[in-house]
C-alpha positions as CSV (number, residue, x, y, z in Angstrom):
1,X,-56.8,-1.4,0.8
2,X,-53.7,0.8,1.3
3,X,-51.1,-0.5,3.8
4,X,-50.5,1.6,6.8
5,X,-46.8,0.3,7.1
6,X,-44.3,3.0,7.5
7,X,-41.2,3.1,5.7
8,X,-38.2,2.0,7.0
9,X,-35.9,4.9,7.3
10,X,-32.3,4.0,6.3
11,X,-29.6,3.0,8.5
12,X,-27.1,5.8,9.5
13,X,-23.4,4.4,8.8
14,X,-21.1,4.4,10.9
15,X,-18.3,6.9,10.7
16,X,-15.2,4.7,9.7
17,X,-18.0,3.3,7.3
18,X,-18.7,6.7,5.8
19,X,-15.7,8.5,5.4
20,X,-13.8,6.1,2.4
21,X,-17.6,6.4,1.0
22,X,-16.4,10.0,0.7
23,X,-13.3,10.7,-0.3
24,X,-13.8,7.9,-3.0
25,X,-16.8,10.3,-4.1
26,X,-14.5,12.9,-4.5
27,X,-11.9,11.7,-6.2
28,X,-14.5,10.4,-8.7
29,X,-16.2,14.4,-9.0
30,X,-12.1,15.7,-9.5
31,X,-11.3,12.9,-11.8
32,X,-13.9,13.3,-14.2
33,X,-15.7,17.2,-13.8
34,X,-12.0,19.3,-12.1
35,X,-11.6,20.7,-8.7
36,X,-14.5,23.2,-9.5
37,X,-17.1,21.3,-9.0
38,X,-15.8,19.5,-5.3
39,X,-18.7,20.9,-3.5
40,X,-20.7,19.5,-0.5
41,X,-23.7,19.4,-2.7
42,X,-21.9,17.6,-4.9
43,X,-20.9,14.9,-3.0
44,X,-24.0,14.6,-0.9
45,X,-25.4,13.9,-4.3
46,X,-22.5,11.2,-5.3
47,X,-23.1,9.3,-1.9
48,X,-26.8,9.3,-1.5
49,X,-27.1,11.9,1.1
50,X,-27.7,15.1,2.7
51,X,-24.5,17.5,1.8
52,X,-24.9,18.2,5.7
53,X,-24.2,15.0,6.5
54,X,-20.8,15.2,4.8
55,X,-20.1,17.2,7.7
56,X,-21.3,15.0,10.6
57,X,-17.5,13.1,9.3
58,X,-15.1,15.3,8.2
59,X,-14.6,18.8,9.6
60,X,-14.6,21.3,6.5
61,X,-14.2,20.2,2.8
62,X,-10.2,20.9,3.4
63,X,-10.7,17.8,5.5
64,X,-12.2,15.9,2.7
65,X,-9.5,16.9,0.4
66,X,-6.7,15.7,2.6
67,X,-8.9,12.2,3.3
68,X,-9.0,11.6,-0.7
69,X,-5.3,12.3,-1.0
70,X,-5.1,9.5,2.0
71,X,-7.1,7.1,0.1
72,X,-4.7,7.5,-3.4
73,X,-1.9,7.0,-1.0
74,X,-3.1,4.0,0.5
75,X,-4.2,2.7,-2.7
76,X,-1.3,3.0,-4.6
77,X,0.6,1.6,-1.8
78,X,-1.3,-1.8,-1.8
79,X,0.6,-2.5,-5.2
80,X,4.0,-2.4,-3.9
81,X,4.9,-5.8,-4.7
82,X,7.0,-7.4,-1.7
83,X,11.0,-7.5,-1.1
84,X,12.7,-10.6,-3.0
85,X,12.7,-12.2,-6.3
86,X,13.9,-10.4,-9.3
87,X,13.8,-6.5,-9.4
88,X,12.0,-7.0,-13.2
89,X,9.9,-9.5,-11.7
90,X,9.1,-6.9,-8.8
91,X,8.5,-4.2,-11.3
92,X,6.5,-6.2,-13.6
93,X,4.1,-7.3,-10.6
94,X,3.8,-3.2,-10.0
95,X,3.1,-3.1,-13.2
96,X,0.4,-5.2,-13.5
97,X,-1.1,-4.1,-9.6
98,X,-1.4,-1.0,-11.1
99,X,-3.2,-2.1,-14.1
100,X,-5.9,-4.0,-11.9
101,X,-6.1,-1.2,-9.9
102,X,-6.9,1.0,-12.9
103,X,-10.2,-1.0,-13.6
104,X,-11.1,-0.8,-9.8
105,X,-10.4,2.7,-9.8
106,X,-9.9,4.5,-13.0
107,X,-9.9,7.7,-10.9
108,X,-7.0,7.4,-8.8
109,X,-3.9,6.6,-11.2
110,X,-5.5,9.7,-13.6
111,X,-5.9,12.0,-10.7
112,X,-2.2,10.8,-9.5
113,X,-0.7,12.0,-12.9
114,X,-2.6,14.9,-13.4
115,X,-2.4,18.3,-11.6
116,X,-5.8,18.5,-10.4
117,X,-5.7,17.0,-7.0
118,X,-3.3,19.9,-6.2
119,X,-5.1,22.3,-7.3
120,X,-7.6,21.8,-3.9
121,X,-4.7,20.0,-1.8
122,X,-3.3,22.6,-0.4
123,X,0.2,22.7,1.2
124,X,0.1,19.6,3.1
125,X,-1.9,17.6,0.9
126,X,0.4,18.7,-2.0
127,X,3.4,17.4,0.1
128,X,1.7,14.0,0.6
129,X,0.4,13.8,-3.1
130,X,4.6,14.5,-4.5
131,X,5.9,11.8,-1.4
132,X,3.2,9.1,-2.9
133,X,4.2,9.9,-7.0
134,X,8.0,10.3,-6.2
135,X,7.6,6.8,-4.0
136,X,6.6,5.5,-7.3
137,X,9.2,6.6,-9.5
138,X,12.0,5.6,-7.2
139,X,10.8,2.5,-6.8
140,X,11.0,1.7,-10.8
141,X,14.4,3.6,-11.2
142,X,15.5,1.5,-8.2
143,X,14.0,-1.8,-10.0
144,X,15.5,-0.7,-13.3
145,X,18.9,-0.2,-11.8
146,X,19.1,-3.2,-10.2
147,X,17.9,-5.1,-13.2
148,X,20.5,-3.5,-15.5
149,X,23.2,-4.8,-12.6
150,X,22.2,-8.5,-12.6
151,X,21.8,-8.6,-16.6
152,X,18.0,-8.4,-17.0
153,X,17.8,-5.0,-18.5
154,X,20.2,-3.6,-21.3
155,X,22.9,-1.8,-19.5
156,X,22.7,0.4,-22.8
157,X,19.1,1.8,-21.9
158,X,19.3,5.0,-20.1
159,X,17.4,4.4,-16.5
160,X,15.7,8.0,-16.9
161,X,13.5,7.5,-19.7
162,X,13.0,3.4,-19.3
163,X,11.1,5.1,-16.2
164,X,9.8,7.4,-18.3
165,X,8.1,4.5,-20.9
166,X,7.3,2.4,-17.8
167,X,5.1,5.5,-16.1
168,X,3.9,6.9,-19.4
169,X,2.7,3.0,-20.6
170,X,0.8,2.8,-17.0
171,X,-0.7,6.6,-18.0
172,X,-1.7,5.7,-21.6
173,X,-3.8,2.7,-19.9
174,X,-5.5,5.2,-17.3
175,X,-6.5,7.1,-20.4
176,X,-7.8,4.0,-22.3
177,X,-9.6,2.6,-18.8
178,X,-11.1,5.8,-18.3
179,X,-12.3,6.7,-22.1
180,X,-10.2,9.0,-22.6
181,X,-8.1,7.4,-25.8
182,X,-10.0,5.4,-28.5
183,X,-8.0,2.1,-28.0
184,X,-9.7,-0.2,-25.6
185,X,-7.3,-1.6,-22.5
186,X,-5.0,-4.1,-23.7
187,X,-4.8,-7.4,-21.1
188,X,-2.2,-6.4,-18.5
189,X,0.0,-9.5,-19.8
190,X,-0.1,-8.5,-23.1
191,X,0.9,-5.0,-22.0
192,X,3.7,-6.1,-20.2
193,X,5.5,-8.4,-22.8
194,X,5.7,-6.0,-25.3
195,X,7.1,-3.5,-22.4
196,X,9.2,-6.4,-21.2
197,X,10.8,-6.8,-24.4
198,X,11.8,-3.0,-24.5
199,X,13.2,-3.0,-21.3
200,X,15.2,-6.0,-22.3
201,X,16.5,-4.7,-25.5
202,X,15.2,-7.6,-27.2
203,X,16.0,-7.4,-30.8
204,X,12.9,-6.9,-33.3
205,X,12.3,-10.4,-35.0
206,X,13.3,-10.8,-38.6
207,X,10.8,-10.0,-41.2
208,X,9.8,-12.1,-44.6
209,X,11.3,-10.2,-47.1
């Protein structure tokens, strides 16, 4: 006998519920297809729903732009390790924040060093996205300086490019999370003692003739 039972219709989420649901869809759609293929369509199809929908919570797709920009920022600043301890200790646990955050979201530390959030962020979203990435390289310089003061860092090493190594490691692991290099991800530990030891100027160890 067939059953007369109507389907439940789903449950309309709430707006606060809704909008991260959203601008994580479209960092995912820029992060792996490019700013060309950001459409409402697109991201109707990415959440589960009506592209119409996308604008019963966010204005115009300029809104939805600025609201994934929002969500890298917020993101990012989540791994911002607390004031005290040691500024290598502080760096190495931004280091490895970021790292976790990279299997979490792959998309947002590869959108955050490439140029194709920009490319849709206009003006003000451009502004916020070069605060956020020059947040993040002051904060190493500043860790690296400080480490080079109290003796943790050779005084040697120019600040510049130990920045440099520190950002392009974190980059070469986005690539790695995200399939883009051959390598598979290294554990974060792992990563960061081999890092560690070039920031410290460690000598290499002796070899067996």
């Amino acid at each position: 006998m067939r059953s007369t039972t109507k389907p439940t219709a789903p449950r309309r989420q709430r707006t606060e519920d809704r909008r991260p649901q959203i601008a994580d869809a479209a960092l995912r759609i820029l992060a792996t297809k490019g700013a060309g293929h950001l459409t409402a369509a697109a991201l109707g199809r990415e959440v589960g729903i009506a592209d119409s929908t996308i604008f019963r919570h966010y204005r115009d797709m300029d809104e939805v732009v600025l609201a994934a920009i929002d969500r890298v920022r917020m993101l990012l600043d989540s791994t911002y390790p607390p004031n005290g301890g040691s500024p290598l200790g502080r760096l190495r646990a931004l280091f490895l924040a970021r790292l976790a955050l990279i299997c979490d979201h792959p998309e947002v530390l590869r959108l955050a060093s490439s140029d194709r959030l920009e490319q849709v962020a206009g003006p003000e979203g451009a502004r916020r996205l070069r605060a956020t990435i020059q947040q993040s390289r002051d904060f190493i310089e500043t860790c690296l300086r400080e480490a080079q003061a109290q003796g943790e860092v050779a005084a040697s090493l120019d600040v510049t490019v130990l920045g440099w190594i520190v950002r392009g490691t974190l980059q070469v692991a986005v690539a790695a999370a995200t399939g883009q290099r051959s390598p598979a991800p290294r554990a974060p530990e792992a990563v960061w003692s081999v890092l560690e030891q070039l920031l410290r100027g460690a000598p290499a160890p002796d070899r067996a003739p």
